[in-house]
C-alpha positions as CSV (number, residue, x, y, z in Angstrom):
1,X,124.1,78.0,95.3
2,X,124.3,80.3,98.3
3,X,123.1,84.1,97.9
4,X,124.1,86.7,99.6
5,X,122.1,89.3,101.7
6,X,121.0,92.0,100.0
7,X,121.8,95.5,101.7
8,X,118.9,97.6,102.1
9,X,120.4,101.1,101.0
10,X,120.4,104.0,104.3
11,X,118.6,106.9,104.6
12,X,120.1,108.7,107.5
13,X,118.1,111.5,109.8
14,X,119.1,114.2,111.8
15,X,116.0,114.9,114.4
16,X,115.9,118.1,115.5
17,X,113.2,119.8,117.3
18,X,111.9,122.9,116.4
19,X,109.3,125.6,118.1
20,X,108.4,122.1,120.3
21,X,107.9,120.4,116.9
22,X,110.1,117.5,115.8
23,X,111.5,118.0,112.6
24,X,113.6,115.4,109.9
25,X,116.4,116.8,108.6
26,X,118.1,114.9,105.7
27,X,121.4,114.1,107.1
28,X,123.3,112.1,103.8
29,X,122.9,112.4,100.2
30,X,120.2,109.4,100.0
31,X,118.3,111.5,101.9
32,X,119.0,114.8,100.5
33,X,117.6,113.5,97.2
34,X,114.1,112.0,98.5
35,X,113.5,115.4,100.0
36,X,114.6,117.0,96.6
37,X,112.1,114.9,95.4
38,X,109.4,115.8,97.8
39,X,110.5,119.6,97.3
40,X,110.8,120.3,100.9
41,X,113.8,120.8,103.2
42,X,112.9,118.3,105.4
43,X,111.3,114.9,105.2
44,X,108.0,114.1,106.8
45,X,106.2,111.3,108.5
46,X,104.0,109.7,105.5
47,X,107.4,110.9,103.4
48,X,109.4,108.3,105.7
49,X,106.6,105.9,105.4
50,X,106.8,105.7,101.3
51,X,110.5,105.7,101.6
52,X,110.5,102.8,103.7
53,X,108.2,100.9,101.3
54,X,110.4,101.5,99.0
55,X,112.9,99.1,100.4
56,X,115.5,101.7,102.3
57,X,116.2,101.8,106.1
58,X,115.9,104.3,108.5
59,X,119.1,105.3,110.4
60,X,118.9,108.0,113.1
61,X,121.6,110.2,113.6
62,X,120.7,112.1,116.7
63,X,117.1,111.5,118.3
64,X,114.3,109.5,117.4
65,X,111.2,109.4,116.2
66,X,108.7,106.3,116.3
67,X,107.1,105.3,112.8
């Protein structure tokens, strides 16, 4: 019996940069909720770590930022 892939579900980033600070805005609902969760407007470094542990993928809508 073959399986199929599973999809890792998408959290999706806007980068924008801020006073010379990068900053992650939440840029779809996925991420909306995580930083609902976190109670912030935008998500942070060790906030993107934890996510990513827990199984989602990182997609970068405009700019990057190395984790």
């Amino acid at each position: 019996m073959e399986t199929e892939p599973i999809e890792r579900p998408i959290v999706r980033l806007l980068v924008k940069d801020q006073y010379g600070s990068k900053v992650l805005h939440p840029y779809n609902t996925t991420a909306q909720t995580f930083a609902s969760i976190a109670g912030t407007k935008t998500l942070t470094l060790p906030t993107i770590k934890h996510i990513m542990a827990l199984g989602y993928s990182i997609e970068y809508v405009h700019g990057e930022i190395p984790i």
